[in-house]
Each structure stands twice: as structure tokens, then as C-alpha cells.
N, C-alpha and C positions, 0 to 999 in steps of 0.2 A: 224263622224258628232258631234258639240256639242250640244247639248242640251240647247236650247233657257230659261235662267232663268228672263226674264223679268217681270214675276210676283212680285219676288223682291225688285225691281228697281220702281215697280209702283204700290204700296204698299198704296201710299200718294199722297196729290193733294191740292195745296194750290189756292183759286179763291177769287179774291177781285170786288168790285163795289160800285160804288160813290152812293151816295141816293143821291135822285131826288125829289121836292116837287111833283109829279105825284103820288108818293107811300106813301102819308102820308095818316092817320086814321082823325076822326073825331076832335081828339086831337091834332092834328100837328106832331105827332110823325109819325115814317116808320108804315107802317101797318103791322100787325103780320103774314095776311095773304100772304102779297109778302115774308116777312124772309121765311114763311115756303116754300114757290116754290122756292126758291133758295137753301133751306135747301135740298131740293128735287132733285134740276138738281145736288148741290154739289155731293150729296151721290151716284145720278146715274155714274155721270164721275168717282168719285173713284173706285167703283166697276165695271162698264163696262171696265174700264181701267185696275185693277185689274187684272179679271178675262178674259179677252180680247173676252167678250162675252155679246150680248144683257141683260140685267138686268131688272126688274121690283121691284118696292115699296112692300114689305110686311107689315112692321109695322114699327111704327114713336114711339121710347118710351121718358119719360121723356122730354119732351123740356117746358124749364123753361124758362121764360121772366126775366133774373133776371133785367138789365134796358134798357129803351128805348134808342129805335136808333134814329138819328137827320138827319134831312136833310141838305147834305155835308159833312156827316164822310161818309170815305173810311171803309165798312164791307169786313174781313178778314175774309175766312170760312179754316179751316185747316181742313180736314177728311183725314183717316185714319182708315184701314182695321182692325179691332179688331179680329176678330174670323172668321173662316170659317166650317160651316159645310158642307154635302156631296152635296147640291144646295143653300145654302144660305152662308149670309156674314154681318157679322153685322160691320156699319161703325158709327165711334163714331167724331161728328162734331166739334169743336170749332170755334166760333165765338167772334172778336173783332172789336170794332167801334172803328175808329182814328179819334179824331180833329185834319185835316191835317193844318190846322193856329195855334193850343198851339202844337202840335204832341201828346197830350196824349191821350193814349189810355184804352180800358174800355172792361173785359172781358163780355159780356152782355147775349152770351146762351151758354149750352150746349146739345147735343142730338143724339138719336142713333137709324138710320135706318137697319132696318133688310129687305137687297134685295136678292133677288132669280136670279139665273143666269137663260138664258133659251134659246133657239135653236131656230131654223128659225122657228117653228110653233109654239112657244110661250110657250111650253112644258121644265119646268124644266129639268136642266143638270147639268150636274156636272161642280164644280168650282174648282180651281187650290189648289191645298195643302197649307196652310198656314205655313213656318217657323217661329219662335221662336228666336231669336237673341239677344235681351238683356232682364233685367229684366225688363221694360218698358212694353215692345211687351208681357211680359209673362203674368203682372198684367192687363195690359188692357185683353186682353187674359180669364183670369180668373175671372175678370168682368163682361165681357160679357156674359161667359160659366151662371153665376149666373142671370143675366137679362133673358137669355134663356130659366133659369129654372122656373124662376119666371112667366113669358109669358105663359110658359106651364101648370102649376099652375093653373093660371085664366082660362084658356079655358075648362080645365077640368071643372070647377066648373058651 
């Protein structure tokens, strides 16, 4: 029998969506609050996909507005599995807004959810091992392992 290595293979998860004047803020700009639920279902699909197992949100670190999104740029969310520990997984976002009329595009946040795998009753489980393959995957890797420490830091306090 071979041994199913799709964990792998599904590592990464690219999801785009047009803005819509429906999601704009007081200012005309996308509301911060719909990025962040999208921010939210990106991170679940990566790691639900990931780990081929129900997920839940533990902690949202760092998400920085560096500029406003527009309504009718296409937002690109790119996530990607950073770290796994023995039920969690920390997934680090990239988002770009395209003016799909000039095409240029605009790196606008970045952010890093930390989800928990978990089993039919909702109960933490173990997540799939995380390999190591270039130096990329190793520094995001050891990135994360430092965000992790840091999180753990503040709670103690």
C-alpha cells in the first residue's frame, strides 16, 4: 500500500474575490471587517485542507492594514502552512489588490492565523507532520516557531 502523501501537495491555497460596493466602510474603502472574514475562511480552507481535518481559529497575530482596498480590485489571498505543532498550525496570509483596468497590483496585508485541528466532537487532534523542503518553508518555519514563542510570552504575563 502506498501511503497517501497529500498533505504535501496541499500545503498552499490561493483564493481571489472581486470587491463589491456592498463591503465598503464609511470611507468608501473595503471594510476591514469583511478582509478579516475572508482572512478567516482563507486560513480555514488552507489548514482544513492541510491537515484533511475540521479546524477552528485560535489566534489572528499581526494583521496590518498597510493600504486600502478599492471596490473592483480583484483581492488575492495566498496562505500557506508555516508551522505545525502536535494540534495546531500556523498559517501565514498574503494579500494583493489588482486594478484589473491599469493591472497593477498592491501588496496591502499580511497575517498569521494560528488554527487547531479537531475531531467530530470538536476536541483537539493531531495534525499531519509538517516537512521542510527548501529554505523558504524552513525560514517561514522558524518564523513562526518565534511568533509562537512570543504568544506564549504574553499569556504567561
Amino acid at each position: 500500500m502506498i501511503e497517501n502523501d497529500n498533505h504535501e501537495n496541499r500545503r498552499s491555497i490561493v483564493m481571489s474575490e472581486i470587491m463589491t460596493p456592498d463591503m465598503v466602510n464609511f470611507h468608501g474603502n473595503i471594510h476591514g471587517g469583511h478582509i478579516l472574514g475572508l482572512l478567516d475562511r482563507v486560513a480555514y480552507a488552507c489548514a482544513a485542507r492541510y491537515a484533511g481535518k475540521n479546524v477552528v481559529t485560535l489566534s489572528v497575530d499581526q494583521v496590518v492594514f498597510k493600504e486600502p482596498i478599492y471596490v473592483g480590485e480583484l483581492v488575492t489571498f495566498s496562505a500557506t502552512v508555516n508551522y505545525v505543532g502536535t494540534t495546531s498550525m500556523e498559517i501565514g496570509i498574503r494579500v494583493l489588490a489588482e486594478n484589473l483596468i491599469t493591472s497593477q497590483s498592491r501588496h496591502t496585508n499580511t497575517c498569521y492565523f494560528t488554527m487547531v485541528a479537531v475531531d467530530e466532537h470538536g476536541k483537539p487532534t493531531k495534525a499531519p507532520t509538517l516537512t521542510l523542503h527548501s529554505s523558504t518553508q524552513q525560514r517561514r518555519y522558524d518564523e513562526a516557531l518565534l511568533r509562537k514563542k512570543a504568544r506564549l510570552q504574553i499569556s504567561k504575563k
